[in-house]
C-alpha positions as CSV (number, residue, x, y, z in Angstrom):
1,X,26.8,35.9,-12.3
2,X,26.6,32.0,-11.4
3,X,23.7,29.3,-12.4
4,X,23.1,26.4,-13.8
5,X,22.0,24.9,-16.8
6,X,18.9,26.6,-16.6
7,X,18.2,28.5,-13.4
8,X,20.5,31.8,-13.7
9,X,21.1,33.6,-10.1
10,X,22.4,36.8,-11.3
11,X,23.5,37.9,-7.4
12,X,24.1,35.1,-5.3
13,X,22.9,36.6,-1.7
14,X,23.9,33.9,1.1
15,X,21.9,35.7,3.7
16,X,18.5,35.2,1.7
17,X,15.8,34.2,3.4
18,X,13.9,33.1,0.3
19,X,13.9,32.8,-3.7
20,X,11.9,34.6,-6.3
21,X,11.9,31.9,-9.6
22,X,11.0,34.3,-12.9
23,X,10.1,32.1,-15.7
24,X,10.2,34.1,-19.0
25,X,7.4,34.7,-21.9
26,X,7.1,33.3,-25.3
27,X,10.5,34.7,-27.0
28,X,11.7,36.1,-23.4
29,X,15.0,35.2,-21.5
30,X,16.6,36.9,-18.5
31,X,17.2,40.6,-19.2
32,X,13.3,41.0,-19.1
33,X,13.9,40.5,-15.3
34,X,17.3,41.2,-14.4
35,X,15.7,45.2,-14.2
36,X,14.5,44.0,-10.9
37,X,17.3,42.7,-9.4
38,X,17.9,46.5,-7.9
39,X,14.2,46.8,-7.1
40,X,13.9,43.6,-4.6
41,X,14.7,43.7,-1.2
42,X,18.4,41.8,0.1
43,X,16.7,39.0,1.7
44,X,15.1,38.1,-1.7
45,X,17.7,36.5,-4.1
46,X,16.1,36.8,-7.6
47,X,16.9,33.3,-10.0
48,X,15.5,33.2,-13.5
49,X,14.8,30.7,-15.3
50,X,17.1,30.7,-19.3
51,X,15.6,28.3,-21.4
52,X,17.2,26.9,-24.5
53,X,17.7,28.9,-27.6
54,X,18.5,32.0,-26.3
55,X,21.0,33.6,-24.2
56,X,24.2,31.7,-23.8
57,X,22.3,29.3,-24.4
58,X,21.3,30.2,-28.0
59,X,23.2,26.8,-29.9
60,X,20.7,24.6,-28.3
61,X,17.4,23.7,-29.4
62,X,14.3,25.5,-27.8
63,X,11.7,22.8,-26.5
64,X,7.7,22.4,-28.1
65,X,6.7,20.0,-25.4
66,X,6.0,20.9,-21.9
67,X,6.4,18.0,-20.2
68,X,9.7,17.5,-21.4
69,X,10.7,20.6,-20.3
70,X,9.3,20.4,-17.1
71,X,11.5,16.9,-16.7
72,X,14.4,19.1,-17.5
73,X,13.2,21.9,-15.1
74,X,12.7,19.6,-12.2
75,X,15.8,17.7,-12.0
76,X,17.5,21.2,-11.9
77,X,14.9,22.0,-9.4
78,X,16.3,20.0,-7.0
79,X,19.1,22.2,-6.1
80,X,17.2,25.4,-5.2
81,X,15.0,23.4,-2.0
82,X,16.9,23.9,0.7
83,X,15.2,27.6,1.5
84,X,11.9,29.0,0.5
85,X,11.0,30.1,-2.3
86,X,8.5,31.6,-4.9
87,X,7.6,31.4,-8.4
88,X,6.4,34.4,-10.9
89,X,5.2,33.5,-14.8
90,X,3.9,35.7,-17.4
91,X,2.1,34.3,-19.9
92,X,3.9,31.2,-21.0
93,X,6.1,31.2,-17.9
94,X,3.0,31.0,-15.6
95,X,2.1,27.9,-17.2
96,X,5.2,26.5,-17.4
97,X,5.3,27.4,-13.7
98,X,2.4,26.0,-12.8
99,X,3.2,22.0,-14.0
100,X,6.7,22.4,-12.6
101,X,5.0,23.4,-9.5
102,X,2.4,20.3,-10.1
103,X,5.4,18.1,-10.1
104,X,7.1,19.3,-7.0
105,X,3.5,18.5,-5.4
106,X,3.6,15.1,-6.7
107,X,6.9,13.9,-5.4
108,X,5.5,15.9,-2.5
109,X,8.7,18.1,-1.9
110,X,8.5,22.1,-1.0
111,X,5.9,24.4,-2.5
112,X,6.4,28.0,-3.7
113,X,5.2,29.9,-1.2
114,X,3.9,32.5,-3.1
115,X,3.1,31.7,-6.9
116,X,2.9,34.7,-9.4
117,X,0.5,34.4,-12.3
118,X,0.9,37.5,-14.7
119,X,-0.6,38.1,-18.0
120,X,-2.2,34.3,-18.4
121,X,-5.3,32.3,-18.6
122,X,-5.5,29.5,-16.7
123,X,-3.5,26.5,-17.7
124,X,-6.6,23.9,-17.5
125,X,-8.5,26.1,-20.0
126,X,-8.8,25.0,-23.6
127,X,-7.0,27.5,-25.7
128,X,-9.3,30.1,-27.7
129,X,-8.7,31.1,-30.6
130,X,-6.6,28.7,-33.9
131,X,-3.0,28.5,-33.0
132,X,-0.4,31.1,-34.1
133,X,2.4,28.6,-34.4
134,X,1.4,27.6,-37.6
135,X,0.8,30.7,-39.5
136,X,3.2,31.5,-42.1
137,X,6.0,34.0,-41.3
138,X,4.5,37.1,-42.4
139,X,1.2,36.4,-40.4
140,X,2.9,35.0,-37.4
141,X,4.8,38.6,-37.1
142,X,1.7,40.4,-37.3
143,X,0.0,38.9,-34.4
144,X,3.6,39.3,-32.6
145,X,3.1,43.0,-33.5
146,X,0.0,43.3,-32.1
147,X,1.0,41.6,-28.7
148,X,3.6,44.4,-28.9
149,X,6.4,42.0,-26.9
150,X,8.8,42.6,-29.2
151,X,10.1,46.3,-30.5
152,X,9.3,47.5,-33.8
153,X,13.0,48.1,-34.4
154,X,13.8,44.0,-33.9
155,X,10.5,43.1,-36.2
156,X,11.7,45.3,-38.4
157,X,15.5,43.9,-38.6
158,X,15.2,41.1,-41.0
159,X,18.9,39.9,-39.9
160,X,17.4,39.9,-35.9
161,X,14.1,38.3,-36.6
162,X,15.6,35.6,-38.5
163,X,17.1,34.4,-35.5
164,X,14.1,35.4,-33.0
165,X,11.3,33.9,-35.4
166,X,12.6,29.9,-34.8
167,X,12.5,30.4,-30.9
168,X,9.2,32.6,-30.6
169,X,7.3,29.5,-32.9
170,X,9.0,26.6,-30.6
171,X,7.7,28.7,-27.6
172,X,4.0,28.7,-29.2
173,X,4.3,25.5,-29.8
174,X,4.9,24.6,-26.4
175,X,2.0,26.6,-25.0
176,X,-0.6,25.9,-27.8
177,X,-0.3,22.3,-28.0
178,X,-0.7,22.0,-23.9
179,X,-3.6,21.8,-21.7
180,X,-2.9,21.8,-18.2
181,X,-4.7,18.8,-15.5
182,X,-6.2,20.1,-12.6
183,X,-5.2,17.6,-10.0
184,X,-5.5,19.1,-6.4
185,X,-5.1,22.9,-5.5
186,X,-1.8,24.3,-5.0
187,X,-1.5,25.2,-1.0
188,X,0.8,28.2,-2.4
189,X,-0.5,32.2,-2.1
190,X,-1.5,33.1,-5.2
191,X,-1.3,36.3,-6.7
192,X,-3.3,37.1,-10.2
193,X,-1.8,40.4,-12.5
194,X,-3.2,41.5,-15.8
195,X,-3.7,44.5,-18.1
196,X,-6.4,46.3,-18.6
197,X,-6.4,46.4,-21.9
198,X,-4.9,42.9,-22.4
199,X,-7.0,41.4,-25.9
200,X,-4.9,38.0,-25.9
201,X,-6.0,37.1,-22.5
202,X,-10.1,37.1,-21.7
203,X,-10.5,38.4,-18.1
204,X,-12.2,35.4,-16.7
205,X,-9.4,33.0,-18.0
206,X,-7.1,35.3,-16.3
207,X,-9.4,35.2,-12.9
208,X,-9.9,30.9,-13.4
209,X,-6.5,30.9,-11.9
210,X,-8.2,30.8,-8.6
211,X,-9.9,27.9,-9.0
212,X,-6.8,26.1,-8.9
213,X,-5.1,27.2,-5.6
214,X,-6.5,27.4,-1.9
215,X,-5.9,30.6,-1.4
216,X,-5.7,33.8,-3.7
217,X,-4.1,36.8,-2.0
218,X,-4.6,39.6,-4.4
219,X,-5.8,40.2,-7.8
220,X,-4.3,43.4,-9.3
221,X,-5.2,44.9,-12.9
222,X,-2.7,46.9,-14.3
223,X,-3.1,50.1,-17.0
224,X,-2.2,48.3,-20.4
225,X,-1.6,45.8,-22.5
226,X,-0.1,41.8,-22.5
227,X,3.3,43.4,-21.8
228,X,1.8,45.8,-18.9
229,X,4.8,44.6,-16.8
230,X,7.4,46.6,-18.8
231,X,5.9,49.6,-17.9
232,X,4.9,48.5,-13.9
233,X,8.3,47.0,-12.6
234,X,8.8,49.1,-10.0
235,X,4.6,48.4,-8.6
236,X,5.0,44.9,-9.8
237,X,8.4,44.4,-7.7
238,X,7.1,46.6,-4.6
239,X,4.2,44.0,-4.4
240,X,6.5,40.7,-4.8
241,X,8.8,42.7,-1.9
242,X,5.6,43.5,0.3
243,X,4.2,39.5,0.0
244,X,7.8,38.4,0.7
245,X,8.2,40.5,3.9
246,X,7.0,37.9,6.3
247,X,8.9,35.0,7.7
248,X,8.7,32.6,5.1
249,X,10.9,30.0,7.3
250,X,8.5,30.5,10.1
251,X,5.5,29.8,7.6
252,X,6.9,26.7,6.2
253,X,7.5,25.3,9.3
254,X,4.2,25.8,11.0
């Protein structure tokens, strides 16, 4: 396994013809996609993003501001331009995304191809609902329980969520206190996935992603919850490997 600071490749594959960039959920780091890694075709080479706080990367300090991280993502950014490449969010990691992919469209350097939003309102809505970060402990874990993103044998171990609880409020923090600016649309394909039975995420802040990309390639509902794609990887993964068949170099080029 070889990465940087932040992007983790967990198989480097040379003859690539294009990245898939995961960026985790609230509390997530990269074993919620390293599953896939088997699933994708060879010419995708899967990168995820490990943000501080967790991981080998637990010591440091877990950020509450976006843009700062996004300053942080895009220098290490940089690195990962010279083939094409595409980005997949849920929930926070949409968002988070979706200003790093803002800023490569400022300093007007490559696009994702294909951009991923899973699970997620759109960024430039105002957030419903009163913030979670700020609920006591006890509170803040049953609204966690009721996302059902983290199993009831972690909530449960006092030891575990003493450690999980700092990092899941720095990561609500960083969503809640953030309203994305629509600028101009993203050129990238976009592709919406939710669940059907998602209660965190109204459907039509789910669909408003469209309003802020030319083109929207498929909208897909999944059977579910917020954490539908624990229980749809292989789908989920067949689609990515079916919108990265074509020849990305070719597109970019043209």
């Amino acid at each position: 396994m070889s990465g940087g600071s932040l992007f983790v490749t967990p198989q480097v594959r040379p003859a690539a013809s294009t990245r898939l960039i995961c960026f985790p959920f609230a509390g997530g780091d990269i074993n919620a996609y390293l599953p896939w890694l088997k699933l994708l075709e060879p010419h995708i080479e899967l990168v995820i993003v490990q943000l501080p706080g967790r991981g080998k990367r637990a010591k440091e300090r877990a950020f509450t501001r976006m843009d700062l991280l996004v300053d942080e993502l895009f220098g290490n950014m940089l690195t990962k331009l010279d083939k094409p490449f595409a980005f997949f969010g849920h929930s926070m990691g949409g968002k988070i995304a979706y200003e790093l992919a803002q800023r490569l469209q400022r300093e007007k350097l490559p696009l994702p191809e294909l951009f991923v939003a899973s699970g997620g309102g759109s960024p430039c809505l105002p957030r419903r609902g009163a913030p979670l970060h700020r609920l006591v402990d006890a509170r803040f874990k049953e609204k966690i329980r009721e996302l059902s993103g983290v199993p009831r044998q972690v909530l449960e171990n006092e030891e575990l969520m003493a450690f999980i609880l700092p990092i899941l409020k720095a990561d609500f923090k960083l969503v809640e206190t953030y309203v994305g600016k629509y600028e101009s649309p993203l050129p990238s394909r976009l592709v919406i996935l939710g669940g059907e039975e998602d209660t965190f995420v109204a459907r039509d802040d789910l669909l408003a992603w469209r309003d802020l990309f030319v083109e929207t390639e498929l909208v897909r509902l999944y059977e579910g919850g917020h954490f539908f794609i624990n229980h749809h990887s292989h789908d989920i993964v067949g689609t990515l490997n079916a919108s990265l068949k074509g020849d990305l170099l070719l597109n970019r080029a043209s």
